[in-house]
N, C-alpha and C positions, 0 to 999 in steps of 0.2 A: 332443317332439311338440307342445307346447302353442304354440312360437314357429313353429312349420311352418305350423300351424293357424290362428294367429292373422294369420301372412306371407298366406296363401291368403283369411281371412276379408277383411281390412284392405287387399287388395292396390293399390284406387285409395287408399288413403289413401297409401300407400307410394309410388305413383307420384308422386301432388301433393308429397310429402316430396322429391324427388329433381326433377323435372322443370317441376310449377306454377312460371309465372310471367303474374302481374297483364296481359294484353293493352291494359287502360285505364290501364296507366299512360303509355303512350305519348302519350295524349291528355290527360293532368292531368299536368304535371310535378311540380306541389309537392303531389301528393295521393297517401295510396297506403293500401292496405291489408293486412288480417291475414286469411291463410286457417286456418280453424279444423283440425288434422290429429286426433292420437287424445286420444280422453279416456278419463278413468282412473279409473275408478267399480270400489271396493271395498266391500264390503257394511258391513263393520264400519266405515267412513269415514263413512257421511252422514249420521250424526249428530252429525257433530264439524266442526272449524273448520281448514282448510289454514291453520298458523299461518307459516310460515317453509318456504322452497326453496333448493334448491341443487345446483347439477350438478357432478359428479364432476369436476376438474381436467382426471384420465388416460384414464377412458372416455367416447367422445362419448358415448354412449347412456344414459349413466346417469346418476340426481340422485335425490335426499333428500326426501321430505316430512315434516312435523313435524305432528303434530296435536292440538289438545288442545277442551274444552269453550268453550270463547269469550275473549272478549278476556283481555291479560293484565291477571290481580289480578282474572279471573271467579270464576265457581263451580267447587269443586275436583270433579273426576272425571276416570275413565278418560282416557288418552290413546298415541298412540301415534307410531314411529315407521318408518316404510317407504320401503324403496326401490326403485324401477322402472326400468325396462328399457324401451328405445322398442321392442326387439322382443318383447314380450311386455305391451299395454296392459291385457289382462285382468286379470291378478291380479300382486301384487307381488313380487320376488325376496327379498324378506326383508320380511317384518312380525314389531315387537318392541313389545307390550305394554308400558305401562307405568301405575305404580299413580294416576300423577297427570297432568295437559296436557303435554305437549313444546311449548315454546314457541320457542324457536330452536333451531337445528344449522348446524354448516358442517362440510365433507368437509373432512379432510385434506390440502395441497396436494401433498404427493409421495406418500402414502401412500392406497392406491387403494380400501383396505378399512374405512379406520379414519376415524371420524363423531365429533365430539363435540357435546352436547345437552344443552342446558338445560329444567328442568322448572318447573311451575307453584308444587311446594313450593320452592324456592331451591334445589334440589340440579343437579349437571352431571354430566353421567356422559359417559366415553369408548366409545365399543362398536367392539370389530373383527368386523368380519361375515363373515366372512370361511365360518363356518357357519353354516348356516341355519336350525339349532333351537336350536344353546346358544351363542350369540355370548359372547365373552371381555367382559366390561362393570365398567367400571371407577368408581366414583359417589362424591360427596362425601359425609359425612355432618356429624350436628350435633358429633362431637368433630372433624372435619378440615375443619372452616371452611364449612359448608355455610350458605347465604344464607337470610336468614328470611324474603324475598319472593320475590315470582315472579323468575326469569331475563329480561330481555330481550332480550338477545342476548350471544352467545359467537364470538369471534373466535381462529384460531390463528396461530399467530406463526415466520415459517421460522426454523428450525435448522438448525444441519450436520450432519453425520452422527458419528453417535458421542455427540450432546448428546441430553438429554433433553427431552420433546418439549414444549411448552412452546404454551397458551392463556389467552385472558382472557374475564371473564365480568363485566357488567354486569347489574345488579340494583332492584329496584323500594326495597330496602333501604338503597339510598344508597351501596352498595360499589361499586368495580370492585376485581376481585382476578386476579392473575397465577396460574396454574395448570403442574407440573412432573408430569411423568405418567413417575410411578415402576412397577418393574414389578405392584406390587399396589393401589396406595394412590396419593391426590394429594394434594400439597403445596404452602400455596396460602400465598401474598402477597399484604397489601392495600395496593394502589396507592395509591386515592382512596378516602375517606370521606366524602359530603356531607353528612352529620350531622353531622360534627364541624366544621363552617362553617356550621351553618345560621342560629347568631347570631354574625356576625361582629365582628372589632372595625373599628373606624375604622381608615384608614391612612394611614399619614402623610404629611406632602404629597410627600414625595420617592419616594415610593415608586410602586413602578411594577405591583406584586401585584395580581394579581384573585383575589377570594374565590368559591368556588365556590357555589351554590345549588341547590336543588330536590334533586330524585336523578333519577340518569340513565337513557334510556329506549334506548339505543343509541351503537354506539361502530363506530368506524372508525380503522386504521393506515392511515399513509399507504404507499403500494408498497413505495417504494425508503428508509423508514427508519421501522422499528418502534421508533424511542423515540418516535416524534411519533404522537399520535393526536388525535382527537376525540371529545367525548362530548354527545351530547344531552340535553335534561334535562326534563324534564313543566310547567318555566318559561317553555319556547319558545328559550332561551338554549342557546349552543352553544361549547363551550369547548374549546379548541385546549389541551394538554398536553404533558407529557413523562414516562416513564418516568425519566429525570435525576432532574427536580424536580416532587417530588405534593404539595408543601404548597399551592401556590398553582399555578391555572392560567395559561398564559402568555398566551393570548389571549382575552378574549370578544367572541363574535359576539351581536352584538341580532337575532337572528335570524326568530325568530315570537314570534306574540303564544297562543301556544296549545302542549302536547306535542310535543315534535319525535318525529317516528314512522322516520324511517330517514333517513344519513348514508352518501357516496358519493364517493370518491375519482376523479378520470375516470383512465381507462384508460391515457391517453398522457401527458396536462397532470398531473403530479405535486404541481403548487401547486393548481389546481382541484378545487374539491368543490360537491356536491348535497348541498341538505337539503327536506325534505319534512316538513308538518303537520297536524292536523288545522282546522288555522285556513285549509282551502283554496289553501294555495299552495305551490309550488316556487319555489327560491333558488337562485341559480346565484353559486359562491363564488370567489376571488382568495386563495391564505392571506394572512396580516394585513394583508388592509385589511375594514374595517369596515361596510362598505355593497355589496350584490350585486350583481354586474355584474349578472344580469338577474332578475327578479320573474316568475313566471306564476302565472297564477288558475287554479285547473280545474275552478271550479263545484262541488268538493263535497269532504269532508275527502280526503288526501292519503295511502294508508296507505302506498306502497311506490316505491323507485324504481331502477333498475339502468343504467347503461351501458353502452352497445354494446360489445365486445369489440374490432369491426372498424374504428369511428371516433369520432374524439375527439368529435367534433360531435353524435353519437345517444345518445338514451336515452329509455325507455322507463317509463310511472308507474302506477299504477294507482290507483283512488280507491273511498268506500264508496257511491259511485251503480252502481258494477259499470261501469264505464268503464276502457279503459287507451286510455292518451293516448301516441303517436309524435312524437317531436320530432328535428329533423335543425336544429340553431342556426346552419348556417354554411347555409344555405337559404334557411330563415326563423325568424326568431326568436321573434315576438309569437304566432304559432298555429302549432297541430301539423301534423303532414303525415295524422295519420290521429285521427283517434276512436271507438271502436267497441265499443256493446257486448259484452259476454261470452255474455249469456243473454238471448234475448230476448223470451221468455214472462213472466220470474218477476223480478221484483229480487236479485239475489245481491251482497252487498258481496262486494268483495273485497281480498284483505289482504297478498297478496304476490307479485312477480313477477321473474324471474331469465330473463337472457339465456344462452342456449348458449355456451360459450366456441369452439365447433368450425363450427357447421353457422346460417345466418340461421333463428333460431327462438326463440321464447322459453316460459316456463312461465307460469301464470298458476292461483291457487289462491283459496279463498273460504271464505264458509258453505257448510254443507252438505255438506262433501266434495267441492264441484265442481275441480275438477281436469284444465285445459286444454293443450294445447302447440299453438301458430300459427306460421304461417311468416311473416317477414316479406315485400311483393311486391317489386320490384325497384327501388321510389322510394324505399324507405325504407332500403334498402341498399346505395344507386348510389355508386361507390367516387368519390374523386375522378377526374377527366380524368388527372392526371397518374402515376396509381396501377398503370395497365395496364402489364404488363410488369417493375414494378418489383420488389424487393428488399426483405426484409426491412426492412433499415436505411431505408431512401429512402423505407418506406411509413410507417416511423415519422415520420420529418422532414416529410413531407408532412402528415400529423396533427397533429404541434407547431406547424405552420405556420397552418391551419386554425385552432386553439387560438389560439395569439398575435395572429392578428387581428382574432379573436372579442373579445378582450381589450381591444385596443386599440381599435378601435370603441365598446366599451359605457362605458369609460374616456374616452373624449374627451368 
């Protein structure tokens, strides 16, 4: 009854959801905009902080919010974790209390019910939600390797079927640690330790090691091969790895000069990565070469950044002016196609933002509980020319292709 209610309340928002499309984009080709659709105002939320989002793999309609009292390594209190339903923007399909901030989460990539979540105290816990008052919740504690700072983020890593399901967790602590989700308890491996690099020695001239520094503020696998990652570090430095070899990283990026706040694999270009700072800019990356194909400014720290789903070339950033910034690279490069506040009464930073993997839309989360989903209009999501009618396959190549001479352009 509550989503009937809500379908009849909501009903032109449902239409813009399905049918809005921008009429001025026709007249601005490299301009386009975010139509604002449902916001998600829960009562116990707005005194808290959208820390981290994420939409469900398996259901378009569905995605994760994390929430906790303010930035990570804030003041410790209540937080929580919820998840919502686009047909139902009133209240959420499951809310789970917790005794400290949830600072990140990512859904499951096969598994449609099952959330893993990092907390303020250094602990991560698994929840299958699958019920809506006593979820099955699975948590690290201080004898199973529980982290003594905040969480920054938590990444899960594909398995096959019949393995045990297996995530990694990065820490204010200086850890990153690999997690094996047994059926009662987790079992945890530490990858990296930046502590134990923090005074390094000299190396020798023939040597080719880079010593790790700072502790890491975020992490990313690359798609198509989870021994390779990335970890960001509160140095502004960006360290290319392996789960092979954790003594020493294999690559360093001189990346910013200030916390690196989120790292991004693109979608299609499997060598290409995004990193975002608080030192105001985005990096557009090449793996091992050293210097960015492309630099942008965005006028104010940098908290969050995601990739189009649909093209190599889009992605979307958010910053703490309460701004998110559209960029389309195989367009134009130096400036977005769109910028637009969130809120336009009140200042709201905000701290993180996640593209629909299904439907042109994205989330967009902050202080205060604010809690967005927009559509994007039809310039920000104009497929290529040669895309119509195509294939699966041929819209990937058409992507790499876009990619590649993104490349080589910024390269020449």
């Amino acid at each position: 009854m509550d989503r009937m209610l809500c379908y009849t309340l909501n009903n032109t928002i449902v239409k813009n959801f399905k049918y809005w499309e921008d009429g001025s984009d026709e007249f601005r080709p490299l301009e386009g905009s975010l139509l604002p659709l449902w916001k998600f105002n829960y009562d116990k939320s707005r005194s808290l902080v959208v820390s981290a989002l994420c939409w469900s793999p398996i259901y378009p309609d569905l995605f994760a919010a994390a929430y906790t009292t303010g930035d990570i390594g804030g003041p410790e209190g209540d937080g929580m974790l919820c998840l919502y339903t686009l047909k139902n923007p009133a209240t959420p399909e499951r809310a789970f209390c917790t005794p400290c901030g949830v600072t990140t989460l990512q859904f499951h990539p096969k598994l449609g019910s099952v959330v893993v979540a990092g907390w303020s105290d250094g602990a991560v816990a698994v929840y299958d939600a699958r019920s809506p008052t006593t979820p099955t919740v699975i948590s690290s504690t201080t004898m199973t390797g529980k982290h003594l700072l905040p969480v920054s983020q938590v990444c899960w890593i594909h398995t096959e079927p019949g393995e045990d399901l297996c995530f990694y967790s990065v820490s204010l602590d200086g850890r990153l640690t690999q997690w094996l989700v047994h059926a009662s308890a987790l079992v945890h491996t530490d990858v990296l330790d930046f502590n134990l690099h923090a005074q390094p020695t000299t190396p020798s001239p023939a040597s080719s090691k880079v010593t790790l520094e700072g502790v890491g503020t975020c992490v990313a696998f690359r798609p198509d091969d989870s021994s390779v990652f990335l970890v960001g570090c509160d140095t502004g430095a960006v360290f290319q790895c392996s789960t092979a070899a954790t003594t020493h990283a294999l690559t360093r990026y001189p990346a910013h000069s200030a916390p690196v706040r989120d790292l991004a694999w693109n979608t299609y270009h499997h060598k290409v990565f995004v990193s975002c700072s608080i030192d105001w800019t985005l990096k557009i990356w090449l793996q091992y070469h050293l210097s960015p194909l492309i630099v942008l400014d965005l006028g104010g720290p940098v908290a969050s950044v995601s990739w189009s789903p649909f093209s190599s070339s889009v992605f979307v950033a958010v910053t703490d002016e309460g701004r998110v910034h559209v960029y389309d690279l195989f367009l134009r490069k130096c400036r977005p196609l769109c910028v637009q506040n969130i809120v336009q009464r009140r200042r709201v930073a905000l701290t993180s933002v996640a593209f629909n993997p299904f439907f042109p839309m994205i989330l967009v989360g902050g202080e205060k509980g604010h809690l967005v989903s927009l559509k994007l209009s039809p310039n920000l999501r104009k497929p290529h020319k040669d895309a119509k009618g195509a294939d699966e396959q041929k819209i990937r190549d058409i992507e790499l292709c876009k990619m590649d001479r993104l490349i080589a352009i910024s390269r020449g």
